[in-house]
N, C-alpha and C positions, 0 to 999 in steps of 0.2 A: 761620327760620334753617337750617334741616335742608335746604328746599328749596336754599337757597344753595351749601349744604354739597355738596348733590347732582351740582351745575351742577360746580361744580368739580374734583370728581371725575372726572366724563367731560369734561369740557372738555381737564383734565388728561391724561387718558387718551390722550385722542381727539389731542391734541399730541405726546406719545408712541410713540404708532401712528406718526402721519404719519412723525416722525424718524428709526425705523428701517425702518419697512416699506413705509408709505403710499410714502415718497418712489425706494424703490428699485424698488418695483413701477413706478410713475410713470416711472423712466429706464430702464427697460428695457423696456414699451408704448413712449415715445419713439424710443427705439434702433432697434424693431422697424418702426417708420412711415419712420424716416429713412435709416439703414441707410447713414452717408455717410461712402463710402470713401478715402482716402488713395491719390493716383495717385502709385507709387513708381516710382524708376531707379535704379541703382547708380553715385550722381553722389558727385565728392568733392573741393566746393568748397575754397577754403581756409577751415580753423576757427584760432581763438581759446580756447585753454582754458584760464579765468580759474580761479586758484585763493588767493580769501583764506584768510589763516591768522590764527589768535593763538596763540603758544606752542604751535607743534605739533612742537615738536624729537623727540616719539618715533611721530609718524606721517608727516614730511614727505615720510623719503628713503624711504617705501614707498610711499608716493605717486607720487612723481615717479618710480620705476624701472615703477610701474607704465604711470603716461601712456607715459613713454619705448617701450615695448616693445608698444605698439597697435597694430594692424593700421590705419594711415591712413598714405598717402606721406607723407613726411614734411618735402617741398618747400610742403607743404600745411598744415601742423601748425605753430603756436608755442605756445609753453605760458609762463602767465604767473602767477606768482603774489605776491600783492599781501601783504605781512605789514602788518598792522595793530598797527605797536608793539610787537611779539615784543620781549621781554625775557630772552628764555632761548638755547637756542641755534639754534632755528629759519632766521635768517639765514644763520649759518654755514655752517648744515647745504647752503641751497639754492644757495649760492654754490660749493660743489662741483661743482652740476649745469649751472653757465651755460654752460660750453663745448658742451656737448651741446643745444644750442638753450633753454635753459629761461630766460629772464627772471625777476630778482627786481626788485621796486619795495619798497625800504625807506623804508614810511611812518609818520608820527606817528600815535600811537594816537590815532583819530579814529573808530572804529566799523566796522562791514562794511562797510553801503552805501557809506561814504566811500572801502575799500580797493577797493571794485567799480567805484567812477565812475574810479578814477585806472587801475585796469583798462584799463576800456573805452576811455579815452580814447586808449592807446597801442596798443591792438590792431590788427591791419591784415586780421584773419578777415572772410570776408564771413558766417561764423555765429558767434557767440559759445558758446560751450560753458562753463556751470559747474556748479563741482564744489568738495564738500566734503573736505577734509584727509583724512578717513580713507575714503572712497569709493573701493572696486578695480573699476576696469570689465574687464569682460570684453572678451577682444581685440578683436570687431569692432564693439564699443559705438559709436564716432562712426560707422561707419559703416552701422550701423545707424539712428541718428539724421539723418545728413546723407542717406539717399533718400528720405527724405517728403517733403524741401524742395525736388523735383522739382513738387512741386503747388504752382502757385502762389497758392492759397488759405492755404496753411500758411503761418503767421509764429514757430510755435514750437511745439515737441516736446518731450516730458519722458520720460523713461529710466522703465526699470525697477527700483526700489530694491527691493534685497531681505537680509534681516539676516543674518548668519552665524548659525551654529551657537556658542555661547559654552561651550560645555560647563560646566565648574567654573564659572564666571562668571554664569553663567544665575540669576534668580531667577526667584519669578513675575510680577512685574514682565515680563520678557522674552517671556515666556512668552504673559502677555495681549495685549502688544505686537504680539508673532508674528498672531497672530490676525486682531488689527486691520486691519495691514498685507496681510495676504491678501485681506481684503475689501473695502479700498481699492481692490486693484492690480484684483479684478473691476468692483466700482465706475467706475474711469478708464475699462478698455474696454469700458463699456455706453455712457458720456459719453460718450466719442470718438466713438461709432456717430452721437449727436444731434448734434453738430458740434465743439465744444468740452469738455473736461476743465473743472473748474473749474478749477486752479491747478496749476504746476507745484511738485515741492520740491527742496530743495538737493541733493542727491546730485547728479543728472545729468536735465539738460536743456539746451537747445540755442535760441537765438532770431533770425531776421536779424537783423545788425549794423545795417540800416535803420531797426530795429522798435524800438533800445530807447530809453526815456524814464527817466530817474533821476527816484525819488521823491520828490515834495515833502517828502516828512516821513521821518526817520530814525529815527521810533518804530514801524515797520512791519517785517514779515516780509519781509527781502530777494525772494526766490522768489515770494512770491505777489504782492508790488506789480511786480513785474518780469516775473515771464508774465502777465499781466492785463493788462499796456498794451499787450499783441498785441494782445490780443481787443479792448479800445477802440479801437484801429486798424482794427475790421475783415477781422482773419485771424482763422483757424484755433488752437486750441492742443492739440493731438492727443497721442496715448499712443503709447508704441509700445513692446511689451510685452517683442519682444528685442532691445533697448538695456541690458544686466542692468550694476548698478553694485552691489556689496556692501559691507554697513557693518558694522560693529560691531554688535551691541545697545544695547538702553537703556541706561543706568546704573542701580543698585537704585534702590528707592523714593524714599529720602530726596530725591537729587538729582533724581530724575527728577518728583517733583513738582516742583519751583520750575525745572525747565526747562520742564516743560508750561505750569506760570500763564504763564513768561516768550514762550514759542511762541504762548500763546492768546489773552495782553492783545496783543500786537504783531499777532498776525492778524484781530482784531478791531479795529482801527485801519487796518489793509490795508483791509476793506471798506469802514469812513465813506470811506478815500482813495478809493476807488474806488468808490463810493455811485450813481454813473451809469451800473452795470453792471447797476445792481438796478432796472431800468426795461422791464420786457418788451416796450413798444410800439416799444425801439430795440433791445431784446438778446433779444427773444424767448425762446425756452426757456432758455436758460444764464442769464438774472435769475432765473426759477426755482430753477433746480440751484444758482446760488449762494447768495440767499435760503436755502435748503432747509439747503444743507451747511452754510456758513458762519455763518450766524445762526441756525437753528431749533435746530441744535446744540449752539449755545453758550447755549440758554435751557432746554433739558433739565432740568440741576439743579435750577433753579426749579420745572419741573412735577415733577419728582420730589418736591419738597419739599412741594409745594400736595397731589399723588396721595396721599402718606404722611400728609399729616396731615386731609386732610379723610376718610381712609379710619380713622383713628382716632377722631376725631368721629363719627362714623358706625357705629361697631365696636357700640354697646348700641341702635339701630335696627332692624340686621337683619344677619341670619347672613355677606349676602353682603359687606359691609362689616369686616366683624370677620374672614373667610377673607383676605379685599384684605391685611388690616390685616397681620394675622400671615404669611402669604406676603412681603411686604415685611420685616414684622423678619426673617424667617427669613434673606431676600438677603441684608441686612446684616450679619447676624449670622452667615455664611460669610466674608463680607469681611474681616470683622474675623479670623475665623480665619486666614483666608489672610495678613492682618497678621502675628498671631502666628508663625504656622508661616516665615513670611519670617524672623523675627526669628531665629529658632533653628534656620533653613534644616534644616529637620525634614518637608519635602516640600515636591512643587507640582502634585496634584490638581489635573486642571482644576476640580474641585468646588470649589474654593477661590480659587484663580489668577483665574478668569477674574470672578467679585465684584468680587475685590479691585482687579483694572485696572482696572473699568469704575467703581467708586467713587472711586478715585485721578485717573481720568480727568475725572470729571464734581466732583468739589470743588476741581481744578483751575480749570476752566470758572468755578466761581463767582468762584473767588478772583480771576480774569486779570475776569470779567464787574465787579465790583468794584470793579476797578483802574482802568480803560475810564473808569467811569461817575467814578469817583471824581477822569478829568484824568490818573492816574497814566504817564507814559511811558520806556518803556525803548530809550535808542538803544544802549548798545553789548553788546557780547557776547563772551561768555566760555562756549568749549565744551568739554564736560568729559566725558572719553571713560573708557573703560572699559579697553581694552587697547590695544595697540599695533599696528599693521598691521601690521608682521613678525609679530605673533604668532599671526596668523591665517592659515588656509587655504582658497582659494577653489576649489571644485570645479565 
């Protein structure tokens, strides 16, 4: 039994490794072999900037003042945005903005994907451009995005998201976030050096109007079933690091756990959709990278689970087992503080903060892996923001 116990342990381990370190070392040796650049020009087709809402009456009209005032000719620009059911005053709001080129499509609440396809359909961009309700690009954002599309390898680019400063608003929740997001946006530009980014996300990204295919299934992550059928096509889906689009932060804990299950069960459905990506003798490295990201990641919890408890089994064995053991309570048992300390916003120690996200993050994981397994599917959405884009300041 002990021998079992053993196996599991470093098995555990050794799955662990691979998910944060194995795999990064891995795309960054790749990077360095492949090293495949982006042939840019300062071109600037006509775009499409598709923007679904739901009930976003206190982020629309900063939105749209924002689109409005980008650096793109504006002979070249229509801005479209697609309300999914808005029941508040969202409509109103964007029907203010028609005269000034902004298209509303007021549709029956039927989900994203559905306000995206009636999008696309009337778009006349030879790039489509989407973007989230509470997303400020920086002024020369499209057109930062629109000169990679000089290469015509490229069928789709993804911006730069990056989170405001919340100040009072901040928990640590944000905090661990921030983090995250940082080493993501390093992560893309290593990907992008191998040929492809795994996936683009909703903030801001950019795809030829040629390239898009609407997803068979509605219980998927808009963004990633939608830059991913580039890459099934054959193109490029590249980063480009200044394309800067600014968001909001998370919301605290509570909410931002049941948006992560809801972001993780739906991205996890993205890849069965897209299950013929994960074939390296037709996607070569990027079955890889998305294997690696997409799935090895979302089974972490598990070996977390197998790592902790075969390391307590193990604890009256041998010294080095019983170190494993209690080093792991010890993690958790900062998490848990950092719970606490959230509760009574009584600090946010990365000594605490950063536990606490990555525990938050990864019982997410189980809860959405779960859900997957369990058939569960979630087609519509309901995004739940934290502040108001007036109320933020972009530097």
């Amino acid at each position: 039994m002990a021998a079992i116990l053993v196996t599991v342990f470093w098995l555990a381990l050794a799955v662990l490794f691979y998910a944060y370190a194995g795999f990064t070392l891995l795309v960054m040796a790749w990077a360095r072999l492949q090293r495949r650049r982006v042939l840019q020009a300062p071109i600037t087709p006509r775009l499409s900037l598709i923007i679904p809402v739901w009930n976003e009456e206190k982020t629309i009209a900063g939105r749209l003042d924002n689109a409005l005032a980008l650096d793109y000719p504006k002979s070249a620009l229509e801005i479209i945005v697609a309300s999914d059911g808005s029941d508040d005053g969202t409509e109103a709001m964007v029907a203010r903005y028609v005269g000034q080129g902004v298209r509303l499509l007021a549709l029956p609440r039927r989900g994203k994907l559905h306000a995206i396809r009636e999008a696309v359909a009337c778009a006349t961009g030879e790039l489509l451009v989407f973007s989230d309700a509470n997303s400020m690009y920086q002024t020369e954002a499209l057109r930062k995005l629109a000169r990679n599309f000089a290469d015509p390898q490229v069928g789709g680019v993804c911006g730069n998201q990056i989170y405001l400063k919340a100040g009072r608003h901040a928990d640590t929740t944000n905090q661990g976030e921030h983090l995250y997001w940082s080493f993501d946006k390093w992560l893309k530009q290593q990907e992008s050096l191998t040929g492809s980014i795994v996936s683009a996300h909703g903030a801001i990204y950019a795809i030829r109007r040629t390239l898009y295919r609407h997803p068979a299934s509605a219980a998927v992550t808009d963004d990633f079933a939608i830059s991913t059928a580039v890459i099934e096509q054959g193109y490029r889906l590249v980063f480009e690091r200044e394309a800067v689009a600014y968001e909001e932060p998370a919301p605290a804990a509570a909410r931002e756990f049941s948006r992560k299950v809801r972001i993780m069960t739906r991205g996890l459905r993205g890849v069965l959709l897209r299950r013929k990506l994960l074939n390296p003798l037709r996607h070569g490295f990027y079955a890889v990278t998305l294997f690696s990201h997409k799935v090895v990641r979302r089974l972490v919890p598990v070996f977390l689970l197998l790592l902790f408890g075969a390391s307590l089994a193990l604890a009256t064995h041998h010294d080095f087992y019983a170190a494993a053991a209690m080093g792991q309570a010890l993690f958790y048992a900062l998490a848990g503080l950092g719970y606490g300390l959230r509760q009574r916003r009584s600090g946010r120690l990365k000594l605490f903060y950063i536990p606490f996200f990555y525990c938050l993050a990864n019982a997410a994981a189980l809860v959405a892996l779960a859900k997957v397994l369990r058939g569960d599917r979630i087609e519509r959405w309901q995004p739940q923001r934290q502040i108001a884009t007036s109320d933020v300041q972009i530097t």
